[in-house]
BAFI-807713 format. One line per 8 residues: number of its first residue (from 1); their letters; for each residue x, y, z of C-alpha. Coordinates in nm, 3 decimals. Layout:
N
NUM> a> X,Y,Z | ...
# end
This chain:
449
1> xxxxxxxx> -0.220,5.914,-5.292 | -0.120,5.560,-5.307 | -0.191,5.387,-4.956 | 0.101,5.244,-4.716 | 0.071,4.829,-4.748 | 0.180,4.693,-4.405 | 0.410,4.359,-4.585 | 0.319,4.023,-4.417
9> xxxxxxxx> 0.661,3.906,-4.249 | 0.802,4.034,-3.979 | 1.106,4.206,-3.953 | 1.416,3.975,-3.905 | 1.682,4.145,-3.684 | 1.987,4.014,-3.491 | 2.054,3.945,-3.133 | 1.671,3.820,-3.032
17> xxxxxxxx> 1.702,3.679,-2.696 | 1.568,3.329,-2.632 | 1.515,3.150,-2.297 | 1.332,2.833,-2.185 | 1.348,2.512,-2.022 | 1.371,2.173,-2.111 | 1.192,1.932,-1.848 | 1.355,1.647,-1.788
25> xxxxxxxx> 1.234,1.287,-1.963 | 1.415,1.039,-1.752 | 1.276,1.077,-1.460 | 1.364,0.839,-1.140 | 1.155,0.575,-1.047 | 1.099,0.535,-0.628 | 1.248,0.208,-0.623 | 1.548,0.385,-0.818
33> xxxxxxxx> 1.567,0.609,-0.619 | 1.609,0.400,-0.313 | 1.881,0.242,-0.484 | 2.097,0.560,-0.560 | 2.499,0.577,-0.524 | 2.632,0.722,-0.148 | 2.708,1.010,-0.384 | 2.365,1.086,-0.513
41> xxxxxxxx> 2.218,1.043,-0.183 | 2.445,1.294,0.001 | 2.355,1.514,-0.287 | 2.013,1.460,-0.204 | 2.073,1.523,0.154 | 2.241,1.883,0.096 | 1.971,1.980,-0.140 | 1.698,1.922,0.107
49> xxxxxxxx> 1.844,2.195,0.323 | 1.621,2.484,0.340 | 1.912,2.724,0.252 | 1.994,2.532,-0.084 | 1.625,2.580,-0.129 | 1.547,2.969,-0.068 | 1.869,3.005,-0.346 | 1.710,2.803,-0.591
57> xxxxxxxx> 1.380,2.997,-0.567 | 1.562,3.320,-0.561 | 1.772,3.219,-0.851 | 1.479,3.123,-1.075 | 1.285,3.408,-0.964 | 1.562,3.663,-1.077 | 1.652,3.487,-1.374 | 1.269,3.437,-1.469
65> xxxxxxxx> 1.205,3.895,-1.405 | 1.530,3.972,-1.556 | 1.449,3.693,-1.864 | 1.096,3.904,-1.850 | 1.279,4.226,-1.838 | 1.509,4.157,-2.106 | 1.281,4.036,-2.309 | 1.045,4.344,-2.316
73> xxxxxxxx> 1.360,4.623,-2.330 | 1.472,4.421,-2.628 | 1.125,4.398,-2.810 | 1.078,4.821,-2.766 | 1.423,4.884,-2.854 | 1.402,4.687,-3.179 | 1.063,4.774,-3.282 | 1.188,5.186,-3.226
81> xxxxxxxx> 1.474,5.064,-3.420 | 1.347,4.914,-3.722 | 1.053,5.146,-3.698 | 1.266,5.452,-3.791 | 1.472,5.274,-4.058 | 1.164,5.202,-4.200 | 0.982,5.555,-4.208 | 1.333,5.624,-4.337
89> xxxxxxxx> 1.349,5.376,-4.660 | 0.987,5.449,-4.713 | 1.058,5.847,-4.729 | 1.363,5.798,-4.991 | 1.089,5.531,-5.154 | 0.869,5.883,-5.177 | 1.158,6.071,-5.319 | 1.313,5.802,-5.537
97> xxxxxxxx> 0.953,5.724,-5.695 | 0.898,6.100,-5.728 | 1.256,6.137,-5.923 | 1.184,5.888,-6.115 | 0.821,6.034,-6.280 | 0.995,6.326,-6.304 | 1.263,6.157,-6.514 | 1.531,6.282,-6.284
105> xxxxxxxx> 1.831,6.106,-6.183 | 1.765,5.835,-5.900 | 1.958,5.906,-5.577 | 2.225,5.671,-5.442 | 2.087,5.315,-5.321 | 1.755,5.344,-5.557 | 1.692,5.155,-5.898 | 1.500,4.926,-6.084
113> xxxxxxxx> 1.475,4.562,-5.985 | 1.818,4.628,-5.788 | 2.024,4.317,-5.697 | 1.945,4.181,-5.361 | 1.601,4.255,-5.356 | 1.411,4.026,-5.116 | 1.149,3.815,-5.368 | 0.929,3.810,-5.092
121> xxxxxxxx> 0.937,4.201,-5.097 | 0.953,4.201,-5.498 | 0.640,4.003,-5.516 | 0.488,4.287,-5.288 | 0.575,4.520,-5.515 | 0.469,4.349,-5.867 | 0.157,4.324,-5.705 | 0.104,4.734,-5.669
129> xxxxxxxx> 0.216,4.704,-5.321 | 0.483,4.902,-5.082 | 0.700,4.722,-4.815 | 0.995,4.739,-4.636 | 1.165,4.437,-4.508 | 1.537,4.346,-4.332 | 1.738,4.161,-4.593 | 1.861,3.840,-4.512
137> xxxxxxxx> 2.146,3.795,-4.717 | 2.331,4.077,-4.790 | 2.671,4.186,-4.681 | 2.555,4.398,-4.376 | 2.211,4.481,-4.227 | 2.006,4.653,-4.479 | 1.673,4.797,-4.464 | 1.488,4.753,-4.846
145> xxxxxxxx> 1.173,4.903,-4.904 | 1.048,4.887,-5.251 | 0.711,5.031,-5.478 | 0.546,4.949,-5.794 | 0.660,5.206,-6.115 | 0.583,5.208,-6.477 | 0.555,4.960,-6.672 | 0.566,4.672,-6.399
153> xxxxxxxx> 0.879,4.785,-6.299 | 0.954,4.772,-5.933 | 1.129,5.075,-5.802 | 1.359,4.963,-5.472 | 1.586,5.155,-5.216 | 1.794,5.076,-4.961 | 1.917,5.193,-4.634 | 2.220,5.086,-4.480
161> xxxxxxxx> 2.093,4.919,-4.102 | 2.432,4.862,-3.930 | 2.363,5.068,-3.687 | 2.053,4.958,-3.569 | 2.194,4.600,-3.562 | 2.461,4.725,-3.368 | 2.211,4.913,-3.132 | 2.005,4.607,-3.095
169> xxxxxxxx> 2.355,4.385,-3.049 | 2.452,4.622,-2.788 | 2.159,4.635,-2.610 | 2.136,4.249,-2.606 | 2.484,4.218,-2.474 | 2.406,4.515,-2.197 | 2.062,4.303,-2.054 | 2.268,4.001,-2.028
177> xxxxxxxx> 2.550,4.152,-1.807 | 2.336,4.379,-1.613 | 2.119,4.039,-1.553 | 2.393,3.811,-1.466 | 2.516,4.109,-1.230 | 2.137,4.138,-1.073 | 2.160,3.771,-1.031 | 2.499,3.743,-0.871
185> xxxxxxxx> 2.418,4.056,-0.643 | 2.074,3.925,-0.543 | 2.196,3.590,-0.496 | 2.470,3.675,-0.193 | 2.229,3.949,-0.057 | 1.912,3.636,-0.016 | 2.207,3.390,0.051 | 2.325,3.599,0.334
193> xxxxxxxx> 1.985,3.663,0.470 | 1.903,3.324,0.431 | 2.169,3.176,0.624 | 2.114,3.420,0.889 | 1.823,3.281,0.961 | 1.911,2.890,0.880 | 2.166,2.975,1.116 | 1.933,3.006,1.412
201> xxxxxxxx> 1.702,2.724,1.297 | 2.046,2.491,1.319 | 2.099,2.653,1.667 | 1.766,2.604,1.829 | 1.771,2.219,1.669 | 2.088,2.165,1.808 | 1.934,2.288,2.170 | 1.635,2.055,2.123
209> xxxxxxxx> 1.843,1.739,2.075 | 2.039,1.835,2.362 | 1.715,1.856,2.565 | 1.594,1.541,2.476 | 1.935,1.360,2.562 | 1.924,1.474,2.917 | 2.088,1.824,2.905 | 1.825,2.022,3.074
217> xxxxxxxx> 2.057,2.310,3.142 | 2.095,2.410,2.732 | 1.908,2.700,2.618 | 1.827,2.901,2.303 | 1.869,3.217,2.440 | 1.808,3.408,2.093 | 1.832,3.809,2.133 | 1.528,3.895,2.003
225> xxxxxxxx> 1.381,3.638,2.229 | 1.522,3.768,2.537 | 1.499,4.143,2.433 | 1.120,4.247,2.424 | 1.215,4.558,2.317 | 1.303,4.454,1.996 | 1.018,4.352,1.671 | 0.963,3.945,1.707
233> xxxxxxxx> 1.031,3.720,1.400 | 0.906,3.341,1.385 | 1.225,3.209,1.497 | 1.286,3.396,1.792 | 0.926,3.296,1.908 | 1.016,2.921,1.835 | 1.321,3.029,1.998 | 1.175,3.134,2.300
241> xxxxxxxx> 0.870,2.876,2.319 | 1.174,2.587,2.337 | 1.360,2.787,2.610 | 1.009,2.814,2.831 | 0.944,2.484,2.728 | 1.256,2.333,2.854 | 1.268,2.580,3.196 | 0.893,2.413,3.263
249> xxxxxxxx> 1.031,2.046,3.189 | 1.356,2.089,3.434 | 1.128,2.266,3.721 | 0.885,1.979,3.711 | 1.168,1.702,3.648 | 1.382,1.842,3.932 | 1.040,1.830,4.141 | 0.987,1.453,4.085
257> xxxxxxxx> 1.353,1.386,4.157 | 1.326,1.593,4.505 | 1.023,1.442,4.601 | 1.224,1.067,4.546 | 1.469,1.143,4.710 | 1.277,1.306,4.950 | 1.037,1.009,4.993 | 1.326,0.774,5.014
265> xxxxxxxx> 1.502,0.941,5.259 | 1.188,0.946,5.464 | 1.129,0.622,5.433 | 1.508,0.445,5.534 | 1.468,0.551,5.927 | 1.113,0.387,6.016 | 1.219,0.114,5.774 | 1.529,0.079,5.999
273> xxxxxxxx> 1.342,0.049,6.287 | 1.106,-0.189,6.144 | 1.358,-0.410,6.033 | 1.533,-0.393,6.408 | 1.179,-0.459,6.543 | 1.124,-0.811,6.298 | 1.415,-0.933,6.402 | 1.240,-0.931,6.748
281> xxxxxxxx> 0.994,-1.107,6.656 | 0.962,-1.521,6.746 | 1.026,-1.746,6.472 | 0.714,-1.833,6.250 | 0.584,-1.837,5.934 | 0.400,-1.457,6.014 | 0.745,-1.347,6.132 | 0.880,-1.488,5.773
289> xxxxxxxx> 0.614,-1.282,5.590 | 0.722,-0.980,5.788 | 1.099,-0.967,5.718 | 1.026,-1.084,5.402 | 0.829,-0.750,5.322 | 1.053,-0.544,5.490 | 1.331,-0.665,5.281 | 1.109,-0.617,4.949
297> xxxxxxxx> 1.075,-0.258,5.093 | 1.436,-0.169,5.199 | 1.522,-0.282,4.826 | 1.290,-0.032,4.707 | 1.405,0.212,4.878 | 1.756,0.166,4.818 | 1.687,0.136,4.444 | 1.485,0.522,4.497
305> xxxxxxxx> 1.756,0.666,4.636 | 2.029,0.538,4.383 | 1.808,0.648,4.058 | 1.766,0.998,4.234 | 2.125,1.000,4.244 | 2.135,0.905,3.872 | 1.889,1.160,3.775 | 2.106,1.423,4.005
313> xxxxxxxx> 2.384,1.336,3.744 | 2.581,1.303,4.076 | 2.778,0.947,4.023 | 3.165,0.970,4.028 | 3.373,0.684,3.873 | 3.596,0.512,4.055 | 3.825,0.347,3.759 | 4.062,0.061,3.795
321> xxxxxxxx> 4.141,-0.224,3.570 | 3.891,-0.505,3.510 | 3.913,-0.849,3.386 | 3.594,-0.898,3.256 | 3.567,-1.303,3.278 | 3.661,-1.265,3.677 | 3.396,-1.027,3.742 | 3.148,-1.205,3.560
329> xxxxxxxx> 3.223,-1.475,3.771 | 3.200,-1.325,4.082 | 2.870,-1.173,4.005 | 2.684,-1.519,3.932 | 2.778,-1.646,4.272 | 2.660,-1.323,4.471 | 2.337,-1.347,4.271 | 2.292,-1.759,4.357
337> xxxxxxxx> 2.133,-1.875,4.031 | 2.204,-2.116,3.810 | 2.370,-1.929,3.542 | 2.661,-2.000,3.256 | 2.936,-1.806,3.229 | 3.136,-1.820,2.895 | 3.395,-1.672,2.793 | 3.448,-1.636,2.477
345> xxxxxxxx> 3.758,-1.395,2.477 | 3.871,-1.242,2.811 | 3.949,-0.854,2.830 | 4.064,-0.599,3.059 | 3.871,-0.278,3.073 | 3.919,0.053,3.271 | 3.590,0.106,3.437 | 3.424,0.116,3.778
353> xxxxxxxx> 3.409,-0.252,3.900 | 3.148,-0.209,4.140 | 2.895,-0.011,3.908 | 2.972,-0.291,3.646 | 2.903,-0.574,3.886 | 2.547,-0.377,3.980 | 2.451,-0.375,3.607 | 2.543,-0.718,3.511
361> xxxxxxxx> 2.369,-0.837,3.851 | 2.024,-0.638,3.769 | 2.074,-0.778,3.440 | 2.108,-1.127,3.598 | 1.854,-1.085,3.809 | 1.605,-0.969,3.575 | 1.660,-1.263,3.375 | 1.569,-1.494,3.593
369> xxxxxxxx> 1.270,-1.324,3.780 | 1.128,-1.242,3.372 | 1.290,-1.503,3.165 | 1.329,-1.867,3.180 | 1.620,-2.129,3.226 | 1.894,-2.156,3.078 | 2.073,-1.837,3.143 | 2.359,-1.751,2.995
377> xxxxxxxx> 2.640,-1.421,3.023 | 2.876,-1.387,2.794 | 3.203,-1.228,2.777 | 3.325,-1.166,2.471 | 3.594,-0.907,2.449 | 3.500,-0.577,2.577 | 3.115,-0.701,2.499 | 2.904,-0.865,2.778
385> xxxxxxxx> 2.577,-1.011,2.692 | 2.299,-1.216,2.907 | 2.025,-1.370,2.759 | 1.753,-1.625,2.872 | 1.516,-1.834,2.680 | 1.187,-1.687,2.802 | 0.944,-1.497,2.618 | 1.196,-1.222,2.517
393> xxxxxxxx> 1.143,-0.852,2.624 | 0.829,-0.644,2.551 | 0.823,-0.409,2.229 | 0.820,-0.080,2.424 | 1.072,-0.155,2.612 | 1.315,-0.332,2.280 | 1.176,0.059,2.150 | 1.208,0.277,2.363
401> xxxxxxxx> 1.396,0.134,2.679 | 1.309,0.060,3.032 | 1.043,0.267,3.192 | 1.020,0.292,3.555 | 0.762,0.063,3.761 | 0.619,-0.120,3.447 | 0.627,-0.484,3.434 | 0.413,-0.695,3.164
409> xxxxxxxx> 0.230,-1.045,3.261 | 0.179,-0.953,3.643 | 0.537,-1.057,3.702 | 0.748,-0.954,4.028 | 0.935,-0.676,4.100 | 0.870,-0.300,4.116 | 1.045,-0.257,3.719 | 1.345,-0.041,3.857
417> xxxxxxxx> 1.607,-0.305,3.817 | 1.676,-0.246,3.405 | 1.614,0.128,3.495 | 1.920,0.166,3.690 | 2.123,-0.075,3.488 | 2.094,0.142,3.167 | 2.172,0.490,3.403 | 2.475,0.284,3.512
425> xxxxxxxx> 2.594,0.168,3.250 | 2.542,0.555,3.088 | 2.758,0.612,3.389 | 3.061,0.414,3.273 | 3.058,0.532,2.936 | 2.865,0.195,2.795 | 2.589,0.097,2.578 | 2.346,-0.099,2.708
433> xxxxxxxx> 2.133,-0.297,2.418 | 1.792,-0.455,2.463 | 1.664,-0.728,2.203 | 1.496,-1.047,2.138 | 1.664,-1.332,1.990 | 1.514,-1.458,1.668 | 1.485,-1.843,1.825 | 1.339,-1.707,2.170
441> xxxxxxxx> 1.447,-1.537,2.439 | 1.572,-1.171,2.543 | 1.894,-1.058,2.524 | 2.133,-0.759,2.684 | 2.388,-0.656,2.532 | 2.665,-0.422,2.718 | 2.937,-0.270,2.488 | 3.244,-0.143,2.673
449> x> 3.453,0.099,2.581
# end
């Protein structure tokens, strides 16, 4: 028996799925990207969500296993395919070779050195060899499969392979459809989940900033937080760590206030009485000294008890029209200094007159007990601002704001006065702005609304 040559090229069929990625060569350099258009940036922005994200991943990931999938269902499918139209040219190869010794008739589809023949295959068979191979340019799929005979001759068949390529086509088409459903289906089921859960996250950020702008009341309150009963996931215990955190923070802020006010309270009736009992006293530089200290103390205390009130959230406003210029005036000559007043454009704002007048006389004040002659306030529409030409304001405090009895350089004062300027003016509905000039000096800046 003549042995079964395996032919050296591959079978060529229709429909072969291909897939793959092309990275990209123009990459952005950092300073480019620095310099991107408002569009690209917000694009940027929305891509860095974490939901955009998890459906990327999930996207790649089912298109990568269904590519995978596809891929291996199509390679079976074809090789079962053109497997049994092979064994089927080969066995009417058998028969057609066997007619032909026998000096039979050929059947249909068999001769010598038939038209269409694949050289590649006809050089097999010249050679003493048996093949089959897909034919490449023939009218419809065809399997050949052709033999050596007599006399050099090469004895080809061929089977009609329509079929098969229709198999394979349909096949092909049914992987991609089932795989863009799989995709689509997979893709709302992770989006869903995914914003479930972004969802929260947005919620318990949005309940942080609130915390640290003041509102100690907000909470997370997530379900699965509050219900032990039910399984724990990681946002429900960052949930639930904020909420504690924030109960702990208001129980030990509300403390501190208490105790101020407390302490302040305590402290105005023996303060009364030793201011009543000073002004007993004979004249005298000790006596001085005395009501002197007293003073410095009844200030104090005053300025305790109004920033426990601030804290307490407990101001009411007391609105009326204000001409700016006026006011300004009237608050250099309560404070006595030697301060300019220009105005650059007069205004006339609804606000609380006498809260204004307090922050534009601590602001004043603290210009001249910090900073250094000349000092100037400025009125300039519906924007105040008092500078001196001193040695400006500290960093943490141009950072992050007035903090309560800090002063730098071993100056004077008990650092309150800026404290209760900026909880005023958050009172009125301003914006109180500290900065240092670029030629020297610090400046305050109060916007009005």
């Amino acid at each position: 028996m003549k042995r079964r040559p395996r032919t050296g090229h591959r079978p060529q069929t229709a429909g072969r799925l291909r897939a793959g990625l092309r990275p990209r060569a123009d990459r952005l350099s950092r300073s480019a990207r620095t310099d991107l258009p408002p569009r690209l940036r917000r694009l940027r922005h929305w891509t860095a969500a974490l939901a955009w994200k998890a459906a990327a991943f999930i996207t790649v990931m089912c298109c990568g296993l269904t590519a995978l999938l596809g891929v291996l269902v199509h390679t079976a499918v074809t090789n079962q395919t053109v497997g049994e139209a092979r064994d089927r040219a080969l066995d009417r190869l058998t028969g057609a070779a066997a007619a032909f010794e026998a000096g039979d008739r050929l059947p249909p589809g068999a001769g010598i050195g038939l038209a269409g023949l694949p050289t590649e295959l006809r050089t097999l068979a010249e050679a003493g060899e048996r093949g089959t191979m897909v034919g490449d340019h023939d009218p419809s799929p065809t399997m050949w499969a052709a033999g050596p005979a007599s006399g050099g001759r090469v004895l080809a068949v061929r089977v009609d392979y329509a079929q098969g390529a229709r198999t394979i086509d349909g096949l092909d088409r049914a992987i991609l459809g089932s795989s863009a459903l799989a995709i689509g289906v997979t893709l709302l089921v992770g989006a869903f989940a995914v914003t479930r859960v972004t969802r929260r996250l947005h919620g318990t950020a949005q309940v942080a900033r609130r915390i640290s702008a003041g509102d100690l009341d907000a909470r997370v309150n997530d379900p699965r937080a509050t219900d032990p009963t039910r399984p724990q996931d990681e946002v429900a215990a960052m949930a639930g760590a904020l909420d504690t955190m924030a109960s702990s923070l208001q129980s030990k802020l509300l403390s501190e206030q208490r105790f101020t006010a407390d302490v302040a309270h305590e402290l105005r009736t023996p303060l009364t009485g030793l201011h009543a009992a000073a002004e007993l006293l004979p004249p005298g530089r000790p006596t001085e000294l005395v009501r002197d200290r007293v003073a410095a103390l009844r200030t104090l205390t005053e300025d305790l008890l109004e920033i426990s009130r601030l804290d307490a959230r407990s101001e009411r406003l007391d609105l009326d029209a204000v001409r700016l210029v006026p006011l300004a005036e009237r608050v250099v000559r309560a404070s006595g200094t030697d301060t300019e007043v220009r105005g650059v454009r007069d205004a006339v704002v609804e606000t609380d007159g006498r809260r204004l007048e307090r922050v534009l006389g601590n602001l004043v004040a603290n210009a001249h007990r910090h900073g250094r002659a000349p000092v100037v306030l400025t009125v300039d529409g519906p924007v105040v601002t008092v500078r001196d030409h001193g040695d400006g304001f500290p960093e943490y405090l141009v950072e992050h704001g007035p903090q309560r009895f800090r002063t730098e350089g071993g100056s004077k004062g008990h650092g309150l006065g800026l404290t209760i300027a900026l909880g005023q003016s958050e009172v009125l509905g301003a914006r109180l702005v500290f900065a240092n000039a670029a030629d020297g000096g610090a400046v305050a800046t109060l916007f009005l609304r």
